[in-house]
Each structure stands twice: as structure tokens, then as C-alpha cells.
Backbone bond lengths (Angstrom), bond angles and torsions (degrees), N, CA, C in turn:
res aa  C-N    CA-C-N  psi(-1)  N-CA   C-N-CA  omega(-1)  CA-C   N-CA-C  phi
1 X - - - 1.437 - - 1.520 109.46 -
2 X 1.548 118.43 142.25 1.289 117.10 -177.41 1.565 115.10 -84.83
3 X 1.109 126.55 161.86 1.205 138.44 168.20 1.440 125.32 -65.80
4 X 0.731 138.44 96.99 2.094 112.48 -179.72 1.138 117.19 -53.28
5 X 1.708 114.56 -47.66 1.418 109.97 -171.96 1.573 106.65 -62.44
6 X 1.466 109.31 -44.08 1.296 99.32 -145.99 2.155 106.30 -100.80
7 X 1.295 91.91 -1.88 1.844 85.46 171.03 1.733 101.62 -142.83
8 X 1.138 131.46 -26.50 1.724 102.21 161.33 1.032 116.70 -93.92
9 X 1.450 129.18 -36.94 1.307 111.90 165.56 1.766 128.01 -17.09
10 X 1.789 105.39 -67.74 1.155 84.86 171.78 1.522 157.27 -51.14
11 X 1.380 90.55 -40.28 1.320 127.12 151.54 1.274 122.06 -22.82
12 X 1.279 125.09 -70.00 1.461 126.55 153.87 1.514 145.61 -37.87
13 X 1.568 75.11 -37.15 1.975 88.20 172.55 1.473 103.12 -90.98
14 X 1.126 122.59 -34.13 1.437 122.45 176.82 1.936 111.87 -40.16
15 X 1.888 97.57 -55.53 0.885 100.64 -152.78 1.915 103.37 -86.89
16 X 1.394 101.84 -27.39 1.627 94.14 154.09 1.232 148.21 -28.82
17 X 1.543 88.97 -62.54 1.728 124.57 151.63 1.724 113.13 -37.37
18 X 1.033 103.74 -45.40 1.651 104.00 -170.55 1.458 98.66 -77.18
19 X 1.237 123.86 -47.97 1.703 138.14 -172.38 1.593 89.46 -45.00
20 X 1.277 105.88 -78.64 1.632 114.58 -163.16 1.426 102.07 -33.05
21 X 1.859 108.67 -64.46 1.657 109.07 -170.96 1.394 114.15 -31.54
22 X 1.578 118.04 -56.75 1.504 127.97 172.50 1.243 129.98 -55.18
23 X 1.096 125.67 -39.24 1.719 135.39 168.30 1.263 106.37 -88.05
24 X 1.149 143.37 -36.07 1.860 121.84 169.79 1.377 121.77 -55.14
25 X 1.095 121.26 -27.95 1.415 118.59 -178.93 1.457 119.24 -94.59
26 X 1.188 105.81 -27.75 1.825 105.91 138.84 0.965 125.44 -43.21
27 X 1.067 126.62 -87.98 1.313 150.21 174.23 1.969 109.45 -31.62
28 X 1.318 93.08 -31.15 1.916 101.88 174.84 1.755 104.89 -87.59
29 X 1.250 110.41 -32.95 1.658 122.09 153.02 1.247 128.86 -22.04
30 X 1.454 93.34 -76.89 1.748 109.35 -175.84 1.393 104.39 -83.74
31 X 1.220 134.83 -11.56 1.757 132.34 173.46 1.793 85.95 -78.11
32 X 0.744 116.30 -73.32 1.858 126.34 -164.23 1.674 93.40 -40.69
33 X 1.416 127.74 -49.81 1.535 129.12 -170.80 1.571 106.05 -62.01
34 X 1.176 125.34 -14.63 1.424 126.87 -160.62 1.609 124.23 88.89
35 X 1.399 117.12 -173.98 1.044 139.87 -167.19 1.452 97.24 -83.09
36 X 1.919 104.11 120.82 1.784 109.67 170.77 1.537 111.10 -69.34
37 X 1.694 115.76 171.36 1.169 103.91 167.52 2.121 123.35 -61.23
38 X 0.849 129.69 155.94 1.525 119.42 143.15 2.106 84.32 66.24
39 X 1.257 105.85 22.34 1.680 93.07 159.24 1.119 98.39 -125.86
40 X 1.654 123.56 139.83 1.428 144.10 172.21 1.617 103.87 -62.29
41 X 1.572 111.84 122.38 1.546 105.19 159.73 1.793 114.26 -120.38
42 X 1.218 123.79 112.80 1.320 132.16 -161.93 1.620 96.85 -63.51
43 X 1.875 95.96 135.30 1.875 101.63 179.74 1.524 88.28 -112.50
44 X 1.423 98.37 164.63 1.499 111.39 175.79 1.353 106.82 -149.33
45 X 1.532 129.36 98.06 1.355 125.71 -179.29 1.695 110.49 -109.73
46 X 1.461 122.01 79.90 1.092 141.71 177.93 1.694 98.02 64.04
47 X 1.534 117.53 -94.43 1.683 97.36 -162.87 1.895 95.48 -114.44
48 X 1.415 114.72 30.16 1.343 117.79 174.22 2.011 112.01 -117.10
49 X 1.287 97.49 95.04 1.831 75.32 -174.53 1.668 101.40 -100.94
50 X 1.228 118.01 -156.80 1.367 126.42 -172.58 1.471 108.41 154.84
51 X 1.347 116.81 171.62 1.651 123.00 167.88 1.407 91.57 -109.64
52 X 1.782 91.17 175.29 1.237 131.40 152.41 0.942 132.30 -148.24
53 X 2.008 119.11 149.06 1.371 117.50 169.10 1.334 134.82 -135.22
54 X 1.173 128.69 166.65 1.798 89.07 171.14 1.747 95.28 -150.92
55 X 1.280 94.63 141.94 1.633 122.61 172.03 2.071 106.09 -64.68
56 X 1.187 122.68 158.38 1.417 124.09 150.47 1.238 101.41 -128.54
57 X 1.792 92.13 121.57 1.538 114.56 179.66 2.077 108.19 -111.05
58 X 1.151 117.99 -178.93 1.357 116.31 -178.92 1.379 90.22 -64.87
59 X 1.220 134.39 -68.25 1.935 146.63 -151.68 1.449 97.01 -60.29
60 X 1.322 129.92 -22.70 1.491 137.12 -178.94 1.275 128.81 121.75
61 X 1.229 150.52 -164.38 1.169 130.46 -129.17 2.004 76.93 -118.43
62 X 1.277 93.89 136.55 1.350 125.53 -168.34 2.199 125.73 -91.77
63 X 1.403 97.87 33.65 1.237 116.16 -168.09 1.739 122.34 -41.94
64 X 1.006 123.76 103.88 1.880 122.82 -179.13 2.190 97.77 -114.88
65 X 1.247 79.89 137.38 1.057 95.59 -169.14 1.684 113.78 -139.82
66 X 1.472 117.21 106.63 1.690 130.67 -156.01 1.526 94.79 -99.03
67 X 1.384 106.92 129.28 1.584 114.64 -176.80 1.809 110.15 -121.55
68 X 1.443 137.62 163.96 1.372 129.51 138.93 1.450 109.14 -177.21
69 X 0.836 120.23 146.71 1.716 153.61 -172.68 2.021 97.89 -75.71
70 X 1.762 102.04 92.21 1.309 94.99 165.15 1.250 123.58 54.55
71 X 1.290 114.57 29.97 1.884 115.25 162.94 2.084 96.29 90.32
72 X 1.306 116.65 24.84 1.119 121.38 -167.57 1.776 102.70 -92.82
73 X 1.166 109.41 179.21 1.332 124.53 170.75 1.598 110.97 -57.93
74 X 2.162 123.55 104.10 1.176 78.89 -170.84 1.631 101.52 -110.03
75 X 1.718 105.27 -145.72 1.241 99.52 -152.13 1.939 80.89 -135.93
76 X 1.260 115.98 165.06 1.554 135.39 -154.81 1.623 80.01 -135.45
77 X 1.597 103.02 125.74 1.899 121.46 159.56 1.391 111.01 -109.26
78 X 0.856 128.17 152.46 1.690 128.27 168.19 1.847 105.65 -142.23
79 X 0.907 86.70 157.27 1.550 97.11 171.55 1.685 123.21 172.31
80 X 0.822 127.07 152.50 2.271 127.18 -146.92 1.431 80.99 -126.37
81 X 1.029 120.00 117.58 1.978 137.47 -178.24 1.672 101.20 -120.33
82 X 1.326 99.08 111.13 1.108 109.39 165.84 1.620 117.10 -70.80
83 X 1.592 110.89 -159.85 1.726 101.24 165.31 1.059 120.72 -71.72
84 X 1.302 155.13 149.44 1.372 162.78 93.66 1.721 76.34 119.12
85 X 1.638 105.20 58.78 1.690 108.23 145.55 1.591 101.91 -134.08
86 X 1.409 103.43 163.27 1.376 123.70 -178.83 1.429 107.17 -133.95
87 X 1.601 97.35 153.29 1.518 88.50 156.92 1.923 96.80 -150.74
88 X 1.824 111.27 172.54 1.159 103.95 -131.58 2.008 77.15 -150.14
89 X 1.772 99.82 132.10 1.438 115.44 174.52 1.924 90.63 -108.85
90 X 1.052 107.93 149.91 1.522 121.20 169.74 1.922 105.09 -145.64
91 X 1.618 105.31 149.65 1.378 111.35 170.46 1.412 86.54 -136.63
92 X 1.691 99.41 121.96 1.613 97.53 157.44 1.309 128.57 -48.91
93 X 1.729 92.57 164.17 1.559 85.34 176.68 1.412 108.99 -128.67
94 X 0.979 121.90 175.05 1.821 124.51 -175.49 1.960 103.44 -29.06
95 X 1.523 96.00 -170.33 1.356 94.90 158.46 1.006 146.09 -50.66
96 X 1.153 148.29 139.20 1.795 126.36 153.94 1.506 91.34 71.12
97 X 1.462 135.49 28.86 1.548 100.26 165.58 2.152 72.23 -143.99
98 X 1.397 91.43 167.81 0.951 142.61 175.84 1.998 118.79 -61.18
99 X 1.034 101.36 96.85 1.837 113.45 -171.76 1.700 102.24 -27.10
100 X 0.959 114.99 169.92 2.102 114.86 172.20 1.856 78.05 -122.05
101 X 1.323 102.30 133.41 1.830 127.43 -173.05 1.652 93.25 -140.79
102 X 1.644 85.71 113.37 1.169 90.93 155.57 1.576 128.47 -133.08
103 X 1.747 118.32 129.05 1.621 114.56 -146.60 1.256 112.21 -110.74
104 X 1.560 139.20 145.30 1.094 130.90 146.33 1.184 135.82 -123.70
105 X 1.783 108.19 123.23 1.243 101.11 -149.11 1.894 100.40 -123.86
106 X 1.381 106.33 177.27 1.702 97.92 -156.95 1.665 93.68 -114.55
107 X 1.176 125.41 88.26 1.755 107.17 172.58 1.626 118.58 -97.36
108 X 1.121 107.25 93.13 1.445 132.34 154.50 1.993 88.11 108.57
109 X 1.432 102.84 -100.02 1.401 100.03 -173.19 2.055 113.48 -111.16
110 X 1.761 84.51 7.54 1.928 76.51 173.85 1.488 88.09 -116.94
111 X 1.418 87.79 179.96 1.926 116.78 -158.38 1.532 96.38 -119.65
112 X 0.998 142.62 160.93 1.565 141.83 -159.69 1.659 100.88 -155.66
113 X 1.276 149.81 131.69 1.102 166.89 169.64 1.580 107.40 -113.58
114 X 1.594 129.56 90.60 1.200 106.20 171.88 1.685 107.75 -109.45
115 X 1.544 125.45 128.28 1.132 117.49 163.05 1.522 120.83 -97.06
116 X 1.683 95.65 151.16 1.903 93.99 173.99 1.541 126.54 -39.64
117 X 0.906 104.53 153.90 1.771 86.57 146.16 0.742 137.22 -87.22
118 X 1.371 143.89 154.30 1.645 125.22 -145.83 2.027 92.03 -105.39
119 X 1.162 97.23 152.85 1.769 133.05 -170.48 1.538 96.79 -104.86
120 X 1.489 83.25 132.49 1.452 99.72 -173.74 2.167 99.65 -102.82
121 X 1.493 100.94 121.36 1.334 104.37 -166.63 1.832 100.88 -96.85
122 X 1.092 106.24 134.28 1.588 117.38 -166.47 2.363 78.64 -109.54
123 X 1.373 107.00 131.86 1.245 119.99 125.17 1.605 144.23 -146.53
């Protein structure tokens, strides 16, 4: 009789292990290719988050994009991006620093979502 701990156990993690190796780099694939049609990609511009998505229509790619401030009232963007157009959400930022922008822009037939990196707020 086999052991669990000591001969499938491993076995399992081994073969987990192997799964992951194979599906992460997929999965790092289709993030690197851009944004699919009609899939949500979550934005986060310091204390405003929201998704986005975008349809491909004949007139061009059909981008809506849902924003709000902390569970607040939110607000619906739209905008039809042709090739090698973008368009761009920003929340200021304190003084003397630099807005958090976050853009999505269309180059050729993929869609691009870039968010800031998020700022670490000292008070």
C-alpha cells in the first residue's frame, strides 16, 4: 500500500508545479498582447478605480470605460479609437508632484491598458 505523504503526495505537487510552468507564460502572453474585446481590465488611478472595455465595431474599436472615487457616484467614458489613437484618465496629485495617468491606447489591432504604479501616501 502506498503512502500519501510520502509517494503521491509528491507527485501532486510535482505535477502542479509542471501545470503552473505551462500556463504562466501563457497567461504572461495574452497580458503582454493587450486587452481582448468585451474583457474587463481593472484601472486604478490613485483613489479613483474603475474598469474597462472595449467592443470592435466597423467605425473602430469602441472603448467604455466605468470610473468612481471610493464606492462614490460613478461616471461612464466612451470613446471610438482608431489606429495608433489613445485616450488618457488622470487624477491629480498633491503639489509639486506629477498627476497618476492612466492611458488606453489602440496600436494597430491590440488595445493597451497602462496603469500607474501605485504611490505610496505618507500621512
Amino acid at each position: 500500500m502506498r503512502s500519501l505523504s510520502r509517494d503521491i503526495l509528491p507527485l501532486a505537487v510535482a505535477g502542479g508545479l509542471i501545470a503552473v510552468a505551462v500556463i504562466a507564460p501563457v497567461r504572461a502572453a495574452d497580458k503582454a498582447a493587450g486587452l481582448k474585446p468585451a474583457t474587463a481590465q481593472t484601472i486604478n488611478i490613485g483613489y479613483v478605480n474603475g474598469v474597462a472595455f472595449y467592443t470592435a465595431q466597423e467605425d473602430g474599436y469602441h472603448v467604455v470605460a466605468t470610473l468612481s472615487v471610493a464606492g462614490g457616484a460613478p461616471i461612464r467614458v466612451a470613446a471610438t479609437l482608431q489606429p495608433e489613437q489613445a485616450v488618457s484618465f488622470s487624477v491629480p496629485g498633491a503639489a509639486d508632484t506629477a498627476p497618476s495617468v492612466v492611458q488606453i491606447a489602440r496600436r494597430g489591432d491590440s488595445l493597451t491598458v497602462t496603469n500607474p504604479p501605485p504611490r505610496l501616501v505618507l500621512n
